[in-house]
MMTF fields as JSON, N, C-alpha, C and O atoms, coordinates in Angstrom:
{
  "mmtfVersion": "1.0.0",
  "mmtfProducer": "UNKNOWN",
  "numBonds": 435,
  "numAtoms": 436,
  "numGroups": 109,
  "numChains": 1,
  "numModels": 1,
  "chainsPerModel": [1],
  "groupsPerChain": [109],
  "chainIdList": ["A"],
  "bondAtomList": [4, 2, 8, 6, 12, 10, 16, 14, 20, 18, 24, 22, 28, 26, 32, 30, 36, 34, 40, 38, 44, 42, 48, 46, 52, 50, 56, 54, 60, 58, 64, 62, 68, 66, 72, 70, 76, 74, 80, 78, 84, 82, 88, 86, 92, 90, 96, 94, 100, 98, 104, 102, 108, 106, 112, 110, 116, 114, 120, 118, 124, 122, 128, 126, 132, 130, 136, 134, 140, 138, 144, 142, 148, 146, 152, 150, 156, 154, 160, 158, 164, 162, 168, 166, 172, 170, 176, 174, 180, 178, 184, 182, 188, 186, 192, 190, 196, 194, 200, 198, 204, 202, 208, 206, 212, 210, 216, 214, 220, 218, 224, 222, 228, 226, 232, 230, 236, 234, 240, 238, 244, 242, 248, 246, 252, 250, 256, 254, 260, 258, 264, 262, 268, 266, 272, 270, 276, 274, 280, 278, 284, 282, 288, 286, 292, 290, 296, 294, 300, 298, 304, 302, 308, 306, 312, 310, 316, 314, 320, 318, 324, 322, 328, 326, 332, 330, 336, 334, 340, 338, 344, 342, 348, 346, 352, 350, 356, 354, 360, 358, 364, 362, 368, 366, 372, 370, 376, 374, 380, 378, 384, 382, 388, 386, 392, 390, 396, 394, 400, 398, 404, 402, 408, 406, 412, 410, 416, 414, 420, 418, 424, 422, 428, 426, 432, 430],
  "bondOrderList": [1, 1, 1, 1, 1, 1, 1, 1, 1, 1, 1, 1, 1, 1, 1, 1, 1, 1, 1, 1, 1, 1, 1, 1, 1, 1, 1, 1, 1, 1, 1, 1, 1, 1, 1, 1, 1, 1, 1, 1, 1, 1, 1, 1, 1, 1, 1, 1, 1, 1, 1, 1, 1, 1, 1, 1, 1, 1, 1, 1, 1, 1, 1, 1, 1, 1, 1, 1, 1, 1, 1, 1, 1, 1, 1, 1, 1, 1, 1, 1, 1, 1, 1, 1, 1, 1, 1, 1, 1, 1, 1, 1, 1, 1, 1, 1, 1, 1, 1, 1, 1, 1, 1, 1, 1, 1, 1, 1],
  "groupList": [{"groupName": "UNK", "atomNameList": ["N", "CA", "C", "O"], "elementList": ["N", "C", "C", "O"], "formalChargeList": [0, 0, 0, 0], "bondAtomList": [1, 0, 2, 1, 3, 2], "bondOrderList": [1, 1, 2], "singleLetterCode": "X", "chemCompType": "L-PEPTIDE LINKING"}],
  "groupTypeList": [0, 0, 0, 0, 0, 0, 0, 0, 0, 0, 0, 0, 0, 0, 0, 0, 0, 0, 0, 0, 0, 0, 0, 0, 0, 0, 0, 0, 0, 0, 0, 0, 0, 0, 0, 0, 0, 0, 0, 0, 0, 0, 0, 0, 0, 0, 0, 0, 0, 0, 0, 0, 0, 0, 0, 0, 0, 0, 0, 0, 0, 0, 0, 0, 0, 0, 0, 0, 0, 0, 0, 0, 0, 0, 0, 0, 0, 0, 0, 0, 0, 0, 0, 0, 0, 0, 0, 0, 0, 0, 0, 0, 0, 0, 0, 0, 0, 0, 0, 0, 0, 0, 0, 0, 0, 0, 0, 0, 0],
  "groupIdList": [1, 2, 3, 4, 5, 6, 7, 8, 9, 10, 11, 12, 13, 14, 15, 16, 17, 18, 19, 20, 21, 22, 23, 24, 25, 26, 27, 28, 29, 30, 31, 32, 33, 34, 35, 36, 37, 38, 39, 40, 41, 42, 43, 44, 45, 46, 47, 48, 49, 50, 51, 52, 53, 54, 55, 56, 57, 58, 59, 60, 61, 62, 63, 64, 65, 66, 67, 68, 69, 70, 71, 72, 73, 74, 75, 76, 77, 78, 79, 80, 81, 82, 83, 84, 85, 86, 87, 88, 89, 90, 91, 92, 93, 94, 95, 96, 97, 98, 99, 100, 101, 102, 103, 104, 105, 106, 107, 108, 109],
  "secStructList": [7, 7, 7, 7, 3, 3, 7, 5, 5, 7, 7, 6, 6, 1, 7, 7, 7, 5, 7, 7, 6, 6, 7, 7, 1, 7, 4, 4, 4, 6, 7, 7, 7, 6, 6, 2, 2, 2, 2, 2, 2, 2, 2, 2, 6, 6, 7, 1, 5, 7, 7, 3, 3, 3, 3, 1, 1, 7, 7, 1, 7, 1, 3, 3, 3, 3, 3, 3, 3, 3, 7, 1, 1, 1, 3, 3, 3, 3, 3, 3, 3, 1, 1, 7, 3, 3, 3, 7, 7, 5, 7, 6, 2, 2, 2, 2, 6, 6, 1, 1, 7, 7, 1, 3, 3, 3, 3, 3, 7],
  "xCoordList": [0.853, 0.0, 0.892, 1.914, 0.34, 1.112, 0.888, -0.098, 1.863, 1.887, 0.236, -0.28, -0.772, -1.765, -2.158, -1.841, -2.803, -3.331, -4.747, -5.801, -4.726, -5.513, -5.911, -5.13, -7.288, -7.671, -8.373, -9.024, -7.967, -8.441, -9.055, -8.379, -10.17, -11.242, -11.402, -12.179, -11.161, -11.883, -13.2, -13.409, -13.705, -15.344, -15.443, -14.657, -16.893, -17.091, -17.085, -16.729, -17.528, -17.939, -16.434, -16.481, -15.001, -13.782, -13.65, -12.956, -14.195, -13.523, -12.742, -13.302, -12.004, -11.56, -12.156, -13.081, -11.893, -12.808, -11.637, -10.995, -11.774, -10.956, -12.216, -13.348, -11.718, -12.451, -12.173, -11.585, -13.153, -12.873, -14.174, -14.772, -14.82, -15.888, -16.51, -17.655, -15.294, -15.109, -16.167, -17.241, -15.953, -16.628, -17.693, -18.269, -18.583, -20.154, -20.668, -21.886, -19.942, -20.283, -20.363, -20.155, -20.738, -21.361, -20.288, -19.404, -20.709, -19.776, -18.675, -17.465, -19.728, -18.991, -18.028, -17.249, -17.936, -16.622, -15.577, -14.999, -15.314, -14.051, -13.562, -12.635, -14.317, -13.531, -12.576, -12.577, -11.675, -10.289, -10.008, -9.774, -10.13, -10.232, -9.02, -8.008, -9.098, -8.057, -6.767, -6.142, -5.978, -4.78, -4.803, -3.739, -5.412, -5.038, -5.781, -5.261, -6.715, -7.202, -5.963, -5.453, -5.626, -4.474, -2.986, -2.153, -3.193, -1.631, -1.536, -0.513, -3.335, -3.619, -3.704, -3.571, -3.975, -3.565, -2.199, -1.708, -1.57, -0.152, 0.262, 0.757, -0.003, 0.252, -0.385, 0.226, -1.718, -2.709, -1.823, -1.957, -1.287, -0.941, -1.565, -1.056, -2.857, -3.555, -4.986, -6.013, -4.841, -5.299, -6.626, -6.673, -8.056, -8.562, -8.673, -9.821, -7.919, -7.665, -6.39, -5.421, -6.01, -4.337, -4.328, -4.735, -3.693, -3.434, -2.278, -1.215, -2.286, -1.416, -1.107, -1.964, 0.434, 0.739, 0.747, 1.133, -0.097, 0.314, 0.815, 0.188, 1.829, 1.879, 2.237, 2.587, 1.958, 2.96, 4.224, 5.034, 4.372, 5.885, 6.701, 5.989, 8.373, 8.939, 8.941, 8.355, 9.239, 8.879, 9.675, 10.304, 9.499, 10.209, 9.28, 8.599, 9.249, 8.488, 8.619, 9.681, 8.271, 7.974, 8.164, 8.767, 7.201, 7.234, 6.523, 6.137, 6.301, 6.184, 4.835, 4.571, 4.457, 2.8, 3.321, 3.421, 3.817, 4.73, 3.201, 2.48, 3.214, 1.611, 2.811, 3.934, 1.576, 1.863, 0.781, 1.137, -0.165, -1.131, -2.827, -3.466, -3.233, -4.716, -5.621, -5.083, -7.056, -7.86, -9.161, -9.135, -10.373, -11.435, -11.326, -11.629, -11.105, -11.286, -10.181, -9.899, -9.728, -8.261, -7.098, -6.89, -6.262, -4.925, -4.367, -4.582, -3.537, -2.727, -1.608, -1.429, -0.903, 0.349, 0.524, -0.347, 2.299, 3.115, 3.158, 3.15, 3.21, 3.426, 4.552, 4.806, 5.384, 6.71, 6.982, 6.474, 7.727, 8.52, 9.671, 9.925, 10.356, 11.569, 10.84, 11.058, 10.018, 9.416, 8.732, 8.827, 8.048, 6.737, 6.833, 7.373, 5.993, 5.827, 4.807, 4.723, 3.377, 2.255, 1.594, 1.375, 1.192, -0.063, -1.0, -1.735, -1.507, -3.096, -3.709, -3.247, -5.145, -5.996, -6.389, -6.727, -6.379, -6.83, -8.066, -7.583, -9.343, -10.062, -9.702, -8.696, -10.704, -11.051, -10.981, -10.688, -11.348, -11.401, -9.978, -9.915, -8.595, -7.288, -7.137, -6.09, -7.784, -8.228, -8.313, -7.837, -9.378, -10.068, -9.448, -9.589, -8.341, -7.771, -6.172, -5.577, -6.034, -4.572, -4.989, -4.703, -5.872, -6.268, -5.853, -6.118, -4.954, -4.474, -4.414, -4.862, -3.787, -2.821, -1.476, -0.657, -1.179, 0.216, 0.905, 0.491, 2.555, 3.445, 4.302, 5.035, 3.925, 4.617, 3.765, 3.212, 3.709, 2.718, 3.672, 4.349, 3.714, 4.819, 4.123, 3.473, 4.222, 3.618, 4.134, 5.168, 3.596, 4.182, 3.001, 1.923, 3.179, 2.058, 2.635, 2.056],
  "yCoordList": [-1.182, 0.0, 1.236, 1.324, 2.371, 3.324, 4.393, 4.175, 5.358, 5.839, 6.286, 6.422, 6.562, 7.069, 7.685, 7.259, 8.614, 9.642, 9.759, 9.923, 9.683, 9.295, 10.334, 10.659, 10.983, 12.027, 11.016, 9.994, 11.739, 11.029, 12.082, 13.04, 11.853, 12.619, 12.671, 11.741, 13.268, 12.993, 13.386, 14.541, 13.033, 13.709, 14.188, 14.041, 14.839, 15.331, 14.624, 14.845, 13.299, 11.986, 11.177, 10.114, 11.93, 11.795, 10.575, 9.837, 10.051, 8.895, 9.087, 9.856, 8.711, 8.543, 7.956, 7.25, 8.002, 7.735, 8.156, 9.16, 6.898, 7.707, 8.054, 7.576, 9.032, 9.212, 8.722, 9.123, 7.519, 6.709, 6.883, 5.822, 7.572, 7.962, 6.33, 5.887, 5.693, 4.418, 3.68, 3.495, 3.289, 2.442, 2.42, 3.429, 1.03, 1.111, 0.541, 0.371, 0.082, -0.668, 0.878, 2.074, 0.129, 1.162, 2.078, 1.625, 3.472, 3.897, 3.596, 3.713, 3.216, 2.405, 1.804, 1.631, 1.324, 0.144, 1.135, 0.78, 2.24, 2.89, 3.808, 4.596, 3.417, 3.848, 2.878, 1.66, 3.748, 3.809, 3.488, 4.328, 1.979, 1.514, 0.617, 0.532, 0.118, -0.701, -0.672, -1.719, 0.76, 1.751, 2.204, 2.816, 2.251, 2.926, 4.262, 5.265, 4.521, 6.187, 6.549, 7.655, 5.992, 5.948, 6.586, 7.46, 5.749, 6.524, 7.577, 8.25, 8.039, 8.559, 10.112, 11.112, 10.235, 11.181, 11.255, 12.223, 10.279, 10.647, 11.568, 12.695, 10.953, 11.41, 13.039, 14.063, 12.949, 14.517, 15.736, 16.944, 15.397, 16.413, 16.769, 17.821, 16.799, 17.752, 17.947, 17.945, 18.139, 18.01, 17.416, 16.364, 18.016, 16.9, 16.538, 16.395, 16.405, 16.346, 15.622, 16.306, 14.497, 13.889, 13.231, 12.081, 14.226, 13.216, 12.256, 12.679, 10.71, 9.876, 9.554, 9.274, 9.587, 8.411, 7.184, 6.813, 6.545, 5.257, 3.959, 3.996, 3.047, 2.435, 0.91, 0.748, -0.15, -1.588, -1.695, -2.612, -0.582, -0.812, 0.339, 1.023, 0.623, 1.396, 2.891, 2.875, 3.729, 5.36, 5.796, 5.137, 7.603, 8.136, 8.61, 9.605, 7.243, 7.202, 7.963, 8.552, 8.28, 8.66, 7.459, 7.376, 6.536, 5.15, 3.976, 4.292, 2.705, 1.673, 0.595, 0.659, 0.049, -0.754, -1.942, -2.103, -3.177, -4.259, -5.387, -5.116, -6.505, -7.114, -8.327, -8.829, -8.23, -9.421, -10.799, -11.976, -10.441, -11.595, -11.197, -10.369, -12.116, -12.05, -11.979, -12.057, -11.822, -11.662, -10.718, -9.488, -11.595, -11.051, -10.454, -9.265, -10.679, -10.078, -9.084, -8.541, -8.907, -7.389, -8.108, -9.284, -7.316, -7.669, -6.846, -5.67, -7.057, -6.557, -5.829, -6.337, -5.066, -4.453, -3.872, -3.464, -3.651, -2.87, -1.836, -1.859, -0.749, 0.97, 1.104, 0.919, 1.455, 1.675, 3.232, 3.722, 3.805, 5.445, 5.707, 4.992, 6.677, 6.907, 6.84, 5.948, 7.977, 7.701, 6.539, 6.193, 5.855, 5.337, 3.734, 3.236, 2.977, 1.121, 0.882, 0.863, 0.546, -0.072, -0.805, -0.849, -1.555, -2.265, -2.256, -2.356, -2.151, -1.518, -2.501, -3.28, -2.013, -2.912, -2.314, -1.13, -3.199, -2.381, -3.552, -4.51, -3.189, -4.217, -4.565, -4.19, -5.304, -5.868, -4.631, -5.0, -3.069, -2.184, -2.073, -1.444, -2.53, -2.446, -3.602, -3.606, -4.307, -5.455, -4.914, -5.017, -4.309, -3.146, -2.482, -2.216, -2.027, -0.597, -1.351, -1.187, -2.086, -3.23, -3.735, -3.39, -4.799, -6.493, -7.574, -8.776, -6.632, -8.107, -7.241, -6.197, -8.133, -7.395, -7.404, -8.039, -6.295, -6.278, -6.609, -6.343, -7.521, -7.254, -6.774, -7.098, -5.393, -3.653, -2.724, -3.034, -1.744, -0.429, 0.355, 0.362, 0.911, 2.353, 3.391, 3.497, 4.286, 5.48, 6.683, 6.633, 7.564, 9.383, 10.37, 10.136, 11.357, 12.055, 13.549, 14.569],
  "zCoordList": [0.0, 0.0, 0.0, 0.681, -0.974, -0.957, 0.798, 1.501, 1.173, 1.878, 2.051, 0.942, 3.262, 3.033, 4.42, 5.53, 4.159, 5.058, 5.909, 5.294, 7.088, 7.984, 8.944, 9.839, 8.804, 10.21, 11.082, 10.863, 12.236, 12.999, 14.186, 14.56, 14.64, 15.69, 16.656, 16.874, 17.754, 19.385, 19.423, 19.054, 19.61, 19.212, 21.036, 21.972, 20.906, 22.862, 23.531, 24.689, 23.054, 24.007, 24.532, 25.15, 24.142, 24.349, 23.906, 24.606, 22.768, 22.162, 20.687, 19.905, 20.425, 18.753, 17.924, 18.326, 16.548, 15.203, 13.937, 13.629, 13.484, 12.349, 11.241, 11.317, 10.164, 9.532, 7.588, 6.583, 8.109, 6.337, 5.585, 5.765, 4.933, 4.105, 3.485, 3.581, 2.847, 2.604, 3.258, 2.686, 4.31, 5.288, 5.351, 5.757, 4.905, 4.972, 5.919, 5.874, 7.034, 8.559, 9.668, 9.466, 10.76, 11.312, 12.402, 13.129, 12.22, 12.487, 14.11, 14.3, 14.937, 16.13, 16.104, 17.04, 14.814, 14.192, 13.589, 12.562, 14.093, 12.899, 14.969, 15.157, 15.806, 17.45, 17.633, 17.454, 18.069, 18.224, 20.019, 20.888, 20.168, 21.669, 22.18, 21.486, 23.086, 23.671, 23.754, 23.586, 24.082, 23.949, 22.466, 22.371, 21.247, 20.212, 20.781, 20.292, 21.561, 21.995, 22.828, 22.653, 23.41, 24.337, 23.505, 23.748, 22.596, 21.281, 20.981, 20.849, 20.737, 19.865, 20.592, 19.886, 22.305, 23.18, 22.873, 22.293, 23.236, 23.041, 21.454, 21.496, 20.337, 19.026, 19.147, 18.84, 19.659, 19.276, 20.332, 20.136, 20.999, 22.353, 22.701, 23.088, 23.069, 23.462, 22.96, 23.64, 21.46, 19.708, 19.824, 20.46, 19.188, 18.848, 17.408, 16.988, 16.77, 15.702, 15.212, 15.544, 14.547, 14.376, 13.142, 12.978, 11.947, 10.905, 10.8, 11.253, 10.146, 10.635, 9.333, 8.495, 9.063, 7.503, 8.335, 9.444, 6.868, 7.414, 5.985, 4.926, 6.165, 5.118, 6.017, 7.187, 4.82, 5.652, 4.728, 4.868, 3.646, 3.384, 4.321, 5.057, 4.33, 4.975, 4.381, 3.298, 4.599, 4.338, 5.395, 6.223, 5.177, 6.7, 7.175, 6.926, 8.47, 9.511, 10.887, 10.688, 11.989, 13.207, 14.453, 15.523, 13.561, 14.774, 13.969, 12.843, 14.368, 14.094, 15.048, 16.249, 14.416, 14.811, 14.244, 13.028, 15.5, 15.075, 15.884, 16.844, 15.066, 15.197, 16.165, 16.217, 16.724, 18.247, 17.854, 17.826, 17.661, 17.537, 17.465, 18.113, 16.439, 16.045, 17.407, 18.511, 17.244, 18.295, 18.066, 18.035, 17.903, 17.821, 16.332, 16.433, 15.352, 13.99, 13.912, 12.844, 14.708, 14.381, 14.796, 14.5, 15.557, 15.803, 16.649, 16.355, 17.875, 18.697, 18.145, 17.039, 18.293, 17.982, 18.902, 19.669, 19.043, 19.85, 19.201, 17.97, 19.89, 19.252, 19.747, 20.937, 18.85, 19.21, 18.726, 17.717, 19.478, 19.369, 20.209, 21.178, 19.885, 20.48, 22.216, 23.036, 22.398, 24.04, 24.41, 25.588, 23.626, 23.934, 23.52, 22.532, 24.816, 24.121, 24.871, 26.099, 23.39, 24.177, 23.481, 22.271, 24.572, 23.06, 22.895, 23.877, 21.752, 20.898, 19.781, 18.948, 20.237, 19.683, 18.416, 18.405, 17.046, 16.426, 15.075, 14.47, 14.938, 14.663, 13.02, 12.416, 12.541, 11.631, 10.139, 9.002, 10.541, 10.099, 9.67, 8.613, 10.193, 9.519, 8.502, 7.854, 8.337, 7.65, 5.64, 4.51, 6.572, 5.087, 4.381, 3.187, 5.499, 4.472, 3.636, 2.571, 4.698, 4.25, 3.329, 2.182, 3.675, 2.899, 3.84, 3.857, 4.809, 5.826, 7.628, 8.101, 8.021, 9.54, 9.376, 10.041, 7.989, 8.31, 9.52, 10.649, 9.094, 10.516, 11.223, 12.157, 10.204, 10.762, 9.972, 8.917, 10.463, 10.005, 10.316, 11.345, 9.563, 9.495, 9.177, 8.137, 10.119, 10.205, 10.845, 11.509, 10.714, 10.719, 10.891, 10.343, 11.571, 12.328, 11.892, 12.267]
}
């Protein structure tokens, strides 16, 4: 997949959402849960607002989304950054935009 560009939302209800026009499932399914809201404080500073590159080939990246293991239709990954190591849930919806669960996501904010 070529490099691609991702907003992403805190809405009032203080949850995340990315925003894929794409997506014909319901929008509940594009929240950003189980430490990826958690990253995603970290990434926004503050922000409610965070655009993210994201690719599964290499680019010049920021940090790295290294897959640990399947679960419930998505996949676990470590978030890796010069400060930061956690792990995040991310569903079936990375499925969509890949074709798979890549087993690195390279990305840039």
């Amino acid at each position: 997949m070529e490099v691609r560009k991702f907003t992403l939302v805190k809405e009032e209800n203080n949850c995340w959402y990315v925003v894929l026009p794409e997506w014909e499932g319901p929008k509940d399914e594009l929240e950003m849960v189980l430490g990826a809201d958690i990253m995603l404080d970290i990434l926004s500073q503050g922000n409610t607002v965070v655009d993210v590159l994201l690719s599964d080939e290499p680019f010049n990246h920021n940090f790295e989304l290294h897959f640990l293991r399947e679960d419930a239709n998505g996949g676990w990954y470590l978030f890796k950054s010069e400060y930061h190591e956690l792990e995040i849930w991310l569903c079936e919806v990375t499925k969509f935009v890949f074709g798979n669960l890549p087993k690195i996501i390279y990305a840039s904010w």
